[in-house]
C-alpha positions as CSV (number, residue, x, y, z in Angstrom):
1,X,-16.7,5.8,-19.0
2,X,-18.5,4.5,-16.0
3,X,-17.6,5.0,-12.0
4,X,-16.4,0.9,-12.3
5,X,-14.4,1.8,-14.7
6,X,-13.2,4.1,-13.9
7,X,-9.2,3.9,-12.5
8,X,-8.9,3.5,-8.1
9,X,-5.8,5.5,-8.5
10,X,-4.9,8.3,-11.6
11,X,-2.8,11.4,-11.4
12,X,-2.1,13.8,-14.4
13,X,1.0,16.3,-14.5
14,X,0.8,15.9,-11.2
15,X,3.9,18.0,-9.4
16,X,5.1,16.7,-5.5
17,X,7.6,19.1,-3.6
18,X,9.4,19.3,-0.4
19,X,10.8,22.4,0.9
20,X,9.9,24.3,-2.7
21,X,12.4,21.3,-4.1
22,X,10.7,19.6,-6.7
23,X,10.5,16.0,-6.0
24,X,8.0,14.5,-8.9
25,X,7.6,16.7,-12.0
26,X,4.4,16.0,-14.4
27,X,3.8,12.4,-12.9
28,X,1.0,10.9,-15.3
29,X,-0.1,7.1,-14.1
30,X,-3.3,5.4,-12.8
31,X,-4.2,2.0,-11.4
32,X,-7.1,0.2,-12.8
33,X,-9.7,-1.4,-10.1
34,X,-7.9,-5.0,-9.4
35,X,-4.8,-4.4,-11.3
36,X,-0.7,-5.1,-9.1
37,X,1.6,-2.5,-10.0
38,X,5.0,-2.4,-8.3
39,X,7.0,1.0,-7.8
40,X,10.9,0.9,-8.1
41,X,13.3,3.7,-7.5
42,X,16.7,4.4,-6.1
43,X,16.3,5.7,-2.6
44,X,15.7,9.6,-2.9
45,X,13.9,8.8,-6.2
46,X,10.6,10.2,-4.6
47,X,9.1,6.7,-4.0
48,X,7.8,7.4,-0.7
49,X,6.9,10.8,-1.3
50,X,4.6,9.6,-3.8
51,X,3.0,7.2,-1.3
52,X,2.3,9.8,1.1
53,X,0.7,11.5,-1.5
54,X,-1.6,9.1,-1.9
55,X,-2.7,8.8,1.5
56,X,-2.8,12.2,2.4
57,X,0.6,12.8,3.9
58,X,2.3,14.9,1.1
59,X,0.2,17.4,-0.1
60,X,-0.2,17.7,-4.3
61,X,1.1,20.7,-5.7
62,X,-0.1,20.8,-8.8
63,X,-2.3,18.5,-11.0
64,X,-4.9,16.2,-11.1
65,X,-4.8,13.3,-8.9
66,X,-7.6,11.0,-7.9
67,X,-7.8,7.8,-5.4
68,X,-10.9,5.7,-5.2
69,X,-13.3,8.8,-6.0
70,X,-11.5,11.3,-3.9
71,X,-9.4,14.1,-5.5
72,X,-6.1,14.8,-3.9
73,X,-5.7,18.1,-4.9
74,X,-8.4,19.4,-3.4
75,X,-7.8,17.3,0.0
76,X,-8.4,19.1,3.2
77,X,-7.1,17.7,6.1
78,X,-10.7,16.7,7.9
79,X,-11.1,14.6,4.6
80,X,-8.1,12.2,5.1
81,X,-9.5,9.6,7.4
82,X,-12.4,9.6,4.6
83,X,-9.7,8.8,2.4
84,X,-7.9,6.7,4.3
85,X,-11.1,4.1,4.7
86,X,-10.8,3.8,1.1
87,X,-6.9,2.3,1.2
88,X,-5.1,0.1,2.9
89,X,-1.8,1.0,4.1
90,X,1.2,-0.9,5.0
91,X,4.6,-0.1,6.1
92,X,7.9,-2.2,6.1
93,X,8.6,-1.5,10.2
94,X,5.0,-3.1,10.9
95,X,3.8,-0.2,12.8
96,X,1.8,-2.3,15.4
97,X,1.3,-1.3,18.9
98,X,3.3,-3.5,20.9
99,X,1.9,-3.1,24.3
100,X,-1.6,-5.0,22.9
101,X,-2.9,-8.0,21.8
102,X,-3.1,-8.9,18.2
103,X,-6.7,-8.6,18.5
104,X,-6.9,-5.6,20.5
105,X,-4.1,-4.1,17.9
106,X,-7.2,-4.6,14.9
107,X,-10.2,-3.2,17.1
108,X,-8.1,-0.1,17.5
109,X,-8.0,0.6,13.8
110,X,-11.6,-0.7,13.8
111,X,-12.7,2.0,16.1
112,X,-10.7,4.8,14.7
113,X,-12.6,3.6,11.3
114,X,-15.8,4.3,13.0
115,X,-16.5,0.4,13.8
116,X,-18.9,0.1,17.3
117,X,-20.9,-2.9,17.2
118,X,-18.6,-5.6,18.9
119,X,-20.1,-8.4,17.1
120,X,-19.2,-7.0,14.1
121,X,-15.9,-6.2,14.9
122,X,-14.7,-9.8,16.1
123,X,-16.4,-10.8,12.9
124,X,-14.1,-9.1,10.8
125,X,-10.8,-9.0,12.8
126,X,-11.4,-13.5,12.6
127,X,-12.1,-12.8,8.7
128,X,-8.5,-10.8,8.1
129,X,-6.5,-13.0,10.4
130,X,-7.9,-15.8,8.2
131,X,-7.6,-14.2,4.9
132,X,-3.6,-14.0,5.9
133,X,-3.3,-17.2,7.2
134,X,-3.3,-16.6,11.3
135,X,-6.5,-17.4,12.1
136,X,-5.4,-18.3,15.9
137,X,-3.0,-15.9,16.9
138,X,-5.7,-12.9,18.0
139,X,-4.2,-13.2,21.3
140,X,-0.6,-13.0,21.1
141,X,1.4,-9.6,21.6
142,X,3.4,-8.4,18.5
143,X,6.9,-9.5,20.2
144,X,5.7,-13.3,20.1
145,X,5.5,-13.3,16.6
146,X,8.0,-13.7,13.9
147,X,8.8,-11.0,11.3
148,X,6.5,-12.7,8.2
149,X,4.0,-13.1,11.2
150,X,3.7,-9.0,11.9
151,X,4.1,-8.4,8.5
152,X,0.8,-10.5,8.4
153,X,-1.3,-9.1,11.0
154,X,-0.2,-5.7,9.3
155,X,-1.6,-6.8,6.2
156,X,-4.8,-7.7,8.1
157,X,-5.1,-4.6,9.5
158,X,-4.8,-2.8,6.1
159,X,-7.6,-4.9,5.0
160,X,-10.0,-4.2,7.6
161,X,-12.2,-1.2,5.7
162,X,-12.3,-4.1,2.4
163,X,-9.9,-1.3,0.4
164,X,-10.4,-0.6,-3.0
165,X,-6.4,-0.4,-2.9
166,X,-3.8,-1.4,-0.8
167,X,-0.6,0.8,-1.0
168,X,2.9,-1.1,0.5
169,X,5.5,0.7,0.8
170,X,9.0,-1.8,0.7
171,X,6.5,-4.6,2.8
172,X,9.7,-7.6,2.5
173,X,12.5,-5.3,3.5
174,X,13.1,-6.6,7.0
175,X,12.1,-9.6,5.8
176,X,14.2,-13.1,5.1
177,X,13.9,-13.9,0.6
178,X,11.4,-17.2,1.5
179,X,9.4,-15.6,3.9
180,X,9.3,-12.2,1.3
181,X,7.7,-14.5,-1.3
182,X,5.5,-16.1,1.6
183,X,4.5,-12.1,2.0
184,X,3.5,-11.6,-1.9
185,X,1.8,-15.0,-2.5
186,X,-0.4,-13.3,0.2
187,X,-0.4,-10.1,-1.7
188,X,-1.3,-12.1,-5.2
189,X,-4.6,-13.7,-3.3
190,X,-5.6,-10.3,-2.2
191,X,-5.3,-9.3,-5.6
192,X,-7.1,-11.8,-7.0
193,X,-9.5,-11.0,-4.7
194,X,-10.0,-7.7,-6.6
195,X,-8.0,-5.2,-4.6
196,X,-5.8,-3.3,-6.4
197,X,-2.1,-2.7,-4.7
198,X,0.5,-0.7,-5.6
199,X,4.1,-1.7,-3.3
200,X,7.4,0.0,-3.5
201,X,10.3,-2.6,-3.7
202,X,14.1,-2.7,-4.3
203,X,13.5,-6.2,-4.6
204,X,13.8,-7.5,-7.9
205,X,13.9,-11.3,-7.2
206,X,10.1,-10.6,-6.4
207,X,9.4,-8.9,-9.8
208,X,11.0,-11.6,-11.6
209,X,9.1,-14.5,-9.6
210,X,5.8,-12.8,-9.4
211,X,5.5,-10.4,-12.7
212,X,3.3,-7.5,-12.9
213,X,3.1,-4.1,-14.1
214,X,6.7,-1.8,-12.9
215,X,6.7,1.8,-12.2
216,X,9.8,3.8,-11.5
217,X,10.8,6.8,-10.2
218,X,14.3,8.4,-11.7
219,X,15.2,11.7,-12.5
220,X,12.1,13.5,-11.0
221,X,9.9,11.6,-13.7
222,X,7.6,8.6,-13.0
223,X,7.9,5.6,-16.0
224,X,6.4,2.6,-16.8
225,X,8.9,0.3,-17.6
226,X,7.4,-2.7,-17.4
227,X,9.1,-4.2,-20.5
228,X,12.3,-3.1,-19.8
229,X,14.5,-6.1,-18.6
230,X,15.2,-6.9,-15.2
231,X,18.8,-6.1,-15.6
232,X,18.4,-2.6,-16.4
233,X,16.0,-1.8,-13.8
234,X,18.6,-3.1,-11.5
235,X,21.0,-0.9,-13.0
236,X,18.8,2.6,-13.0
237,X,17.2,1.5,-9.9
């Protein structure tokens, strides 16, 4: 097989624990370059856990687990922003920094990235606020914008470092139903694009509308059950 095509994100028997509790037992999955994939799971299922795992926040315990090239099991800690240039990450609480412009919010990442040519960097931060739709709003602090609006800027900032996967972890929970599917018409572009994303959800109104490949989390185990009707995911959540 060759590096493109190889999978951005792939973990075999992979084992996640907190506090010697076993959260994921022999998780086997990967992400092909491009693909969507959502992740489902009652709260407690280890959803988030496996994020973090992903990004360097939970540490693997054992297994094989890869992410755009970089192998997690092996991950030192002065290798995660290294990793972290490779994804995209975005939370359901936003996360921005509220006592800065929208703009200044992006050159902060952009810096921490290891951007320094200014040119460059108000190049890109007007190419992300385009790409979600807020091309004039560089100015504004966080509190003048809505909910979907934040969510956006987030999104921009995730797409900064052009990731070869964006990971979203419940990115409509705070968020009202229309402007949740304004969020993931956003996410399908990107997509389309040919960024792979992988994004937790208890929503299954968004499944139903925009269909793609569904992971869960129950019982320790992660399953694809993509052809498994609505209804019953709902039930197992």
């Amino acid at each position: 097989m060759s590096i493109s095509q190889l999978p951005v994100l792939e973990y075999v028997g992979v084992n996640i624990a907190h506090s010697e509790k076993t959260v994921l037992e022999q998780a086997t999955f990967s992400i092909a370059k491009g693909e969507f994939v959502y992740l489902v799971g009652r709260t407690g299922s280890g959803k988030s856990s496996l994020l973090k795992s992903i990004y360097g926040d939970v540490s693997i315990a054992s297994g094989a687990a890869n992410v755009a090239g970089i192998d997690l099991a092996k991950l030192k800690k002065s290798q995660i922003p290294t990793l972290r240039r490779q994804l995209g990450i975005i939370f359901q609480d936003f996360q921005l920094l509220s006592d800065r412009s929208i703009f200044d919010n992006l050159v902060f990442v952009m810096k921490a990235t290891g951007w320094n040519n200014l040119s460059d960097i108000r190049r890109r931060a007007n190419e992300v606020l385009l790409q979600v739709g807020l091309p004039n709003m560089g100015q504004r602090l966080p509190h003048q914008l809505s909910g979907g609006e934040q969510q956006r800027i987030a999104i921009a900032r995730a797409l900064i470092n052009e990731p070869k996967l964006l990971v979203a972890d419940e990115p409509t929970g705070n968020l009202d139903p229309i402007v949740g599917a304004e969020i993931l018409r956003i996410f399908k572009a990107i997509n389309n694009s040919g960024t792979a994303i992988l994004m937790a959800t208890h929503n299954h109104y968004l499944i139903k509308e925009f269909p793609a490949r569904v992971l869960r989390c129950s019982e320790g185990k992660v399953e694809d059950i993509t052809n498994i009707e609505l209804a019953e995911i709902s039930y197992k959540g």
